[in-house]
C-alpha positions as CSV (number, residue, x, y, z in Angstrom):
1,X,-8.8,13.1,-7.2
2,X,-6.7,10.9,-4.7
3,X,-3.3,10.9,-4.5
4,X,-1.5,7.5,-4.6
5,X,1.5,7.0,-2.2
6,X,4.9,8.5,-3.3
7,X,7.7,6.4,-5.0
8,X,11.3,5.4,-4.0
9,X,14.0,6.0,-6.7
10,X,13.5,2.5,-7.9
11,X,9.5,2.1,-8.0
12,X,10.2,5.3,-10.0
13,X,12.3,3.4,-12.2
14,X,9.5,0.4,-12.5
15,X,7.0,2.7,-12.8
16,X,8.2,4.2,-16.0
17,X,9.0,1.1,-17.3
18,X,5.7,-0.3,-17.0
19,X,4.3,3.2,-18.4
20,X,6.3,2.5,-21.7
21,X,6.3,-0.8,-22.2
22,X,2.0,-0.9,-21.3
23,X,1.7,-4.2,-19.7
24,X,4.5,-5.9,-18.6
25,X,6.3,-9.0,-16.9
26,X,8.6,-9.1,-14.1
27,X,11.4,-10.6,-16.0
28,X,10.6,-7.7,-19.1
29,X,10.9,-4.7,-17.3
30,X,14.1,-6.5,-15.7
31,X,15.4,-6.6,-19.0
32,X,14.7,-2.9,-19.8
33,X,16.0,-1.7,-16.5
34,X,18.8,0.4,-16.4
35,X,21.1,-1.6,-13.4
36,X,18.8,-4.3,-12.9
37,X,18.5,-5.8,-9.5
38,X,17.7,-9.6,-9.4
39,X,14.7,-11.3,-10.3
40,X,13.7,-11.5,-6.9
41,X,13.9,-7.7,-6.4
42,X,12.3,-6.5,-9.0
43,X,8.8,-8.8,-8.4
44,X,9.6,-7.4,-4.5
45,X,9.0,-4.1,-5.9
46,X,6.0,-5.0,-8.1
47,X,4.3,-6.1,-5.4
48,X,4.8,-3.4,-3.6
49,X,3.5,-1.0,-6.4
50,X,0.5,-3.2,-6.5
51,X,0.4,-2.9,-3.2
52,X,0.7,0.9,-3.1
53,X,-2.4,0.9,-5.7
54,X,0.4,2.1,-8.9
55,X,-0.3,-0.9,-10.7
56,X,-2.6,-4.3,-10.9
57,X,-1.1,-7.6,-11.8
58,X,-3.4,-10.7,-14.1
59,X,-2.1,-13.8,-14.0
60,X,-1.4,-15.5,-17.1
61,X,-0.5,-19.0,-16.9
62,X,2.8,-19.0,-14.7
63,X,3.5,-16.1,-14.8
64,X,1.6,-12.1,-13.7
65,X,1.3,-9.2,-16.1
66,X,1.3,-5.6,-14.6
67,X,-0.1,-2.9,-16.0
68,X,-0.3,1.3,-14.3
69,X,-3.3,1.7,-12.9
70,X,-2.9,5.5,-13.8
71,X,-3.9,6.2,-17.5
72,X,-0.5,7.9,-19.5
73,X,-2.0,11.6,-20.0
74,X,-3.2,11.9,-15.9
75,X,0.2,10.5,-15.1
76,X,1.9,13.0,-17.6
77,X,0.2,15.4,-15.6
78,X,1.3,14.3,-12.6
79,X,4.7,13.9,-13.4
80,X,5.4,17.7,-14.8
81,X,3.5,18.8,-12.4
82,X,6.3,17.4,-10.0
83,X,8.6,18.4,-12.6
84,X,7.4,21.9,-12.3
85,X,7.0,22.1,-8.6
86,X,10.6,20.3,-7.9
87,X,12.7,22.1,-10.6
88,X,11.4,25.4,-11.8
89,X,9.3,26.6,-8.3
90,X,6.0,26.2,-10.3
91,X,7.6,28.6,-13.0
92,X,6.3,27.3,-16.6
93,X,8.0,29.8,-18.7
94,X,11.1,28.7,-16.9
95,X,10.5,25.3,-17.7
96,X,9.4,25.8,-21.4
97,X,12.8,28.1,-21.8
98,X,14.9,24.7,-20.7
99,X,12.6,22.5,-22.9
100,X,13.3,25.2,-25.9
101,X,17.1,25.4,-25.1
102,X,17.0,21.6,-25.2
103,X,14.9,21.2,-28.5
104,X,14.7,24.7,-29.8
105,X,18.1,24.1,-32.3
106,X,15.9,21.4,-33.5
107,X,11.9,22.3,-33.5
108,X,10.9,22.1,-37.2
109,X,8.6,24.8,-38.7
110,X,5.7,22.7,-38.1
111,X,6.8,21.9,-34.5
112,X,7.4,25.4,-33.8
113,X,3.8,26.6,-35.8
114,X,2.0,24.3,-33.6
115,X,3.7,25.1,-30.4
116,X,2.4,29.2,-31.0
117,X,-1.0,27.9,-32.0
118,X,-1.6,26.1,-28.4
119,X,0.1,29.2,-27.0
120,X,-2.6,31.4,-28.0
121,X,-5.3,29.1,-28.1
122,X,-4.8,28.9,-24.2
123,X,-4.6,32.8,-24.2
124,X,-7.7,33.1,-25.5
125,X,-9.3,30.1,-23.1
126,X,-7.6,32.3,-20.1
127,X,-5.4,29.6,-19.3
C-alpha cells in the first residue's frame, strides 16, 4: 500500500473537510473552515492536495469539485493509526482508556454490549 505525502496543519484542515462534506467546492469547504483563509488560499491548497495525489478535482461548469482520493474506512485507518503512533506510543488500551474516559459516563447499554462483543470476537480471531 503506498503512502501518500504528509500534510501541513492546513491541508489537514482541508482534508477533513473534504472527508465530511464527500465532494466538495472551494468556496464550501471555505465556508466550513474553522479560520478561513481567502478564496485564493484555499483553491492554492486544493491544488496542492491534488497535486500531492489526496484528492481529484471534475470540473463542473465554472467551477471544480474535489473529492479524497482515499476511501473513509482506509483513511480512518490511517488517521488512528497516526493517532496511536503520535499520542499513546502504539499503546491501544491506552488509547481506548482516553476514548472511555471521554465517552464512558455516556456509552449506553447497547454501546457498551457491542463494544465487549468486538472485544472478544477479536480475541478469538487472535487479534
Amino acid at each position: 500500500m503506498n503512502s501518500l505525502p504528509a500534510l501541513s496543519r492546513r491541508e489537514r484542515e482541508v482534508m477533513d473537510l473534504a472527508h465530511e462534506l464527500g465532494n466538495a467546492t472551494a468556496a464550501q469547504i471555505q465556508e466550513n473552515m474553522a479560520d478561513p483563509p481567502t478564496y485564493s488560499a484555499v483553491r492554492s491548497t486544493l491544488r496542492i492536495l491534488v497535486e500531492k495525489g489526496h484528492l481529484v478535482s471534475e470540473r463542473d461548469g465554472l467551477r471544480y469539485v474535489y473529492s479524497p482520493t482515499m476511501p473513509v474506512r482506509r483513511a480512518r485507518r490511517s488517521a488512528m493509526r497516526h493517532v496511536l503512533r503520535t499520542f499513546f506510543g502504539g499503546s491501544l488500551p491506552g488509547a481506548v482508556a482516553t476514548l472511555l474516559e471521554l465517552r464512558g459516563d455516556d456509552l449506553t447499554p447497547e454501546e457498551h454490549a457491542r463494544i465487549t462483543e468486538m472485544i472478544e470476537q477479536a480475541a478469538k480471531e487472535g487479534r
